[in-house]
C-alpha positions as CSV (number, residue, x, y, z in Angstrom):
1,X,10.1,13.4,4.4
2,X,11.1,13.7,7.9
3,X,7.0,13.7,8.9
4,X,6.9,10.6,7.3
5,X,9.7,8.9,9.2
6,X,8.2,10.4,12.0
7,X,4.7,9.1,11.6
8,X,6.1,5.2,11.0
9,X,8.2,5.6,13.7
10,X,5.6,6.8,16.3
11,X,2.9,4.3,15.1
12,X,5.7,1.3,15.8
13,X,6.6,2.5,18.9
14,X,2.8,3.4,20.6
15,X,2.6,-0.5,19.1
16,X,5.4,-1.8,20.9
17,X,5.1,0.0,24.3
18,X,1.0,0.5,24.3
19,X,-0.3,-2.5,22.2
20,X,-3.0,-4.0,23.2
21,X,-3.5,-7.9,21.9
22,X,-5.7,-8.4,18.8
23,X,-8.5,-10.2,18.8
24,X,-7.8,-11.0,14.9
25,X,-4.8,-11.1,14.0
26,X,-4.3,-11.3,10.2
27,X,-6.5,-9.8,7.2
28,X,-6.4,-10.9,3.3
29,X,-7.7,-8.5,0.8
30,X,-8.3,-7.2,-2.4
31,X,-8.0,-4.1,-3.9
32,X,-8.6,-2.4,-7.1
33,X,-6.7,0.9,-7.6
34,X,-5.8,2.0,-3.8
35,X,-1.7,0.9,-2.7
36,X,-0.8,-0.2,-6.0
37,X,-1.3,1.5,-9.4
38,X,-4.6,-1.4,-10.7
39,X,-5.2,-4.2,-8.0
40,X,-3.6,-6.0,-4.9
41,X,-3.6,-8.6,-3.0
42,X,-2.8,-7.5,0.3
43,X,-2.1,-9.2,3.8
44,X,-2.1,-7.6,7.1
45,X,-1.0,-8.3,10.3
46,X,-2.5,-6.5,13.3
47,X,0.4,-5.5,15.8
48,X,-2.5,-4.1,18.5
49,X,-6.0,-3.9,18.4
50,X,-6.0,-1.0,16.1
51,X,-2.7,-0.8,14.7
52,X,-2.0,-2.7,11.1
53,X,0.9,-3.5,8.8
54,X,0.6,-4.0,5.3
55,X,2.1,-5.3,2.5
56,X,1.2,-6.4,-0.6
57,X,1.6,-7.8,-4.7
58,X,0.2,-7.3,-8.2
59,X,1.6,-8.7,-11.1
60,X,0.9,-6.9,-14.4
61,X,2.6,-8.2,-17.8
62,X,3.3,-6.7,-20.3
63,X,0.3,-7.4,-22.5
64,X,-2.1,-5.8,-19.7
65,X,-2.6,-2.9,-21.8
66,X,-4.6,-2.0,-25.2
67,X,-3.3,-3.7,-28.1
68,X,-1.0,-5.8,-25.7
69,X,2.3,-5.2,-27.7
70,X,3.7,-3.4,-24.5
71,X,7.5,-4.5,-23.8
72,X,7.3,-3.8,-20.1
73,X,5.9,-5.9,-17.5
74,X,5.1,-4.4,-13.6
75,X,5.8,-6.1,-10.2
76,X,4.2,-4.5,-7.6
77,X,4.7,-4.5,-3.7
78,X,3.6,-2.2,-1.1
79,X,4.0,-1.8,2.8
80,X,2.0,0.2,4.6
81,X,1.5,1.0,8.3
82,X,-1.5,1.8,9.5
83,X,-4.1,3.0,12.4
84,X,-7.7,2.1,12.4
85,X,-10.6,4.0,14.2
86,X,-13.6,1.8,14.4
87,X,-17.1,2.3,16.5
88,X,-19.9,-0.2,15.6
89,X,-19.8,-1.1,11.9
90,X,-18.3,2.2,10.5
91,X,-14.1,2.3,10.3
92,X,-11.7,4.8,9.3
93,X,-8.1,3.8,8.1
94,X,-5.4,6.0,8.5
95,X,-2.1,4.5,6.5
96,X,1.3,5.8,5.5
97,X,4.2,4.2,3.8
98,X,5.9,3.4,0.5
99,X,5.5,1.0,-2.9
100,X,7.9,-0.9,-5.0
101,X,7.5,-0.9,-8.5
102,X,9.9,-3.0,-10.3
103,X,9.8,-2.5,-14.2
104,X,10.7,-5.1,-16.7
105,X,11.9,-4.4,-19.9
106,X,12.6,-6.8,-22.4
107,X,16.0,-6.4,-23.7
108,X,17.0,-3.3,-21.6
109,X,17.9,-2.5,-18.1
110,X,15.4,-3.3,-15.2
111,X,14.0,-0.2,-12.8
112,X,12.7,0.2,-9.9
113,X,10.5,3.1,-8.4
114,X,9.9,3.9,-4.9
115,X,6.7,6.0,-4.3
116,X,6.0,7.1,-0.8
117,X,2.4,7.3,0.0
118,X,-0.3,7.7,2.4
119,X,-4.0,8.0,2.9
120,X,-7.4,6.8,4.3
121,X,-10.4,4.2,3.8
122,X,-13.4,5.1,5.7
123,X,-15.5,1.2,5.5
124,X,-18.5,-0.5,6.6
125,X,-17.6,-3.6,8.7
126,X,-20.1,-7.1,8.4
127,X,-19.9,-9.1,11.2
128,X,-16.7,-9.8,13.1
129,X,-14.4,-10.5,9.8
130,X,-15.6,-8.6,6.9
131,X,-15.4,-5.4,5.5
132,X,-15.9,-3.1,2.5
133,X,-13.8,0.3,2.2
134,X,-13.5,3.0,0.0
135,X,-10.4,5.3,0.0
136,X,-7.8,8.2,-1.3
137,X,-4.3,7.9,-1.6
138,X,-1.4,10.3,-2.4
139,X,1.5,8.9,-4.1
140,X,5.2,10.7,-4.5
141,X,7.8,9.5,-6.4
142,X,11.1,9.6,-4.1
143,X,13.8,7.3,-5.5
144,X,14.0,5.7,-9.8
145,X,16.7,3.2,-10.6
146,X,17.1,4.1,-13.9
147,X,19.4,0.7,-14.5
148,X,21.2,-1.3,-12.1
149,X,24.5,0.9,-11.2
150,X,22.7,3.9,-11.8
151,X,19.9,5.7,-9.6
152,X,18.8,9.2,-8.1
153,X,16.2,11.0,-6.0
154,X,14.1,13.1,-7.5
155,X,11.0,15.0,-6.4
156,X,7.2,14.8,-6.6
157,X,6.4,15.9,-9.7
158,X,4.5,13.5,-10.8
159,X,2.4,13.1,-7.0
160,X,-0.8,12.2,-7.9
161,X,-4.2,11.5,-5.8
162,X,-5.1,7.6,-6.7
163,X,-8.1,5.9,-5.0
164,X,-8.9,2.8,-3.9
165,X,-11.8,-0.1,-3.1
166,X,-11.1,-2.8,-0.5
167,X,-12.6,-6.1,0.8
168,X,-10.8,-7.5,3.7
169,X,-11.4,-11.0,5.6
170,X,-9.8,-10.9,9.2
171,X,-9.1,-14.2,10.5
């Protein structure tokens, strides 16, 4: 836990004291599987050349799933800090941070989840604003609501290796 407090804090502050100005500044995306559990649609904002914050939504109701008689509908928001390595047309993305999951229940209490997560996309860049990327993240589960007095920490036991396929416009 610490490394990951670590990691976000060091990649804000090389951004703040070493930043170089983007020639890009924002990205939209969209990606199936990757930050959240099935899709995303994703924003980013580059803080220096290389360095990118993320964040994110994905709606999924509750009749997403086979037979569509599900009571519980998913609201999805991750933020994400990131690092990119780029030479040419090939790109590596390094990210770390956490997701939201808010569940609905009809007729019960609401929850909410906090995963933290990190990972990589390694992506083939067209032109100046496109590009393609495939990835591998690694979710924990740190923090469950369990109603809304009521919450706890508990550890990773179900961590899990999820990945992810991106398309990304930088404008």
């Amino acid at each position: 836990m610490k490394f990951l407090f670590g990691f976000v804090f060091y990649m804000f502050s090389i951004t703040l004291i070493f930043g170089q100005k983007p020639a890009l500044k924002y990205a939209i995306g969209l990606e199936v599987l990757g930050s959240s559990d099935i899709y995303s649609l994703n924003v980013s904002r580059f803080l220096s050349r290389n360095n990118t914050f993320q964040t994110g939504i994905s709606w999924l109701p509750g009749t997403w799933q086979m037979g569509g008689n599900n009571d519980r509908s998913f609201l999805y928001i991750p933020f994400l800090m990131g690092h990119q390595f780029s030479s040419n047309k090939l790109f590596l993305l390094v990210q770390a941070g956490a997701i939201n999951k808010f569940i609905l229940h009809k007729g019960s209490h609401d929850n909410l989840e906090m995963r933290i997560q990190f990972g990589g996309k390694i992506g083939y860049i067209i032109g100046d604003n496109l590009q393609f990327g495939l990835g591998l993240y690694y979710k924990t589960p740190f923090f469950l609501s369990v109603s809304r007095v009521e919450s706890f920490v508990y550890n990773g036991k179900s961590s899990l290796f999820w990945p992810s396929i991106s398309v990304d416009y930088k404008f």
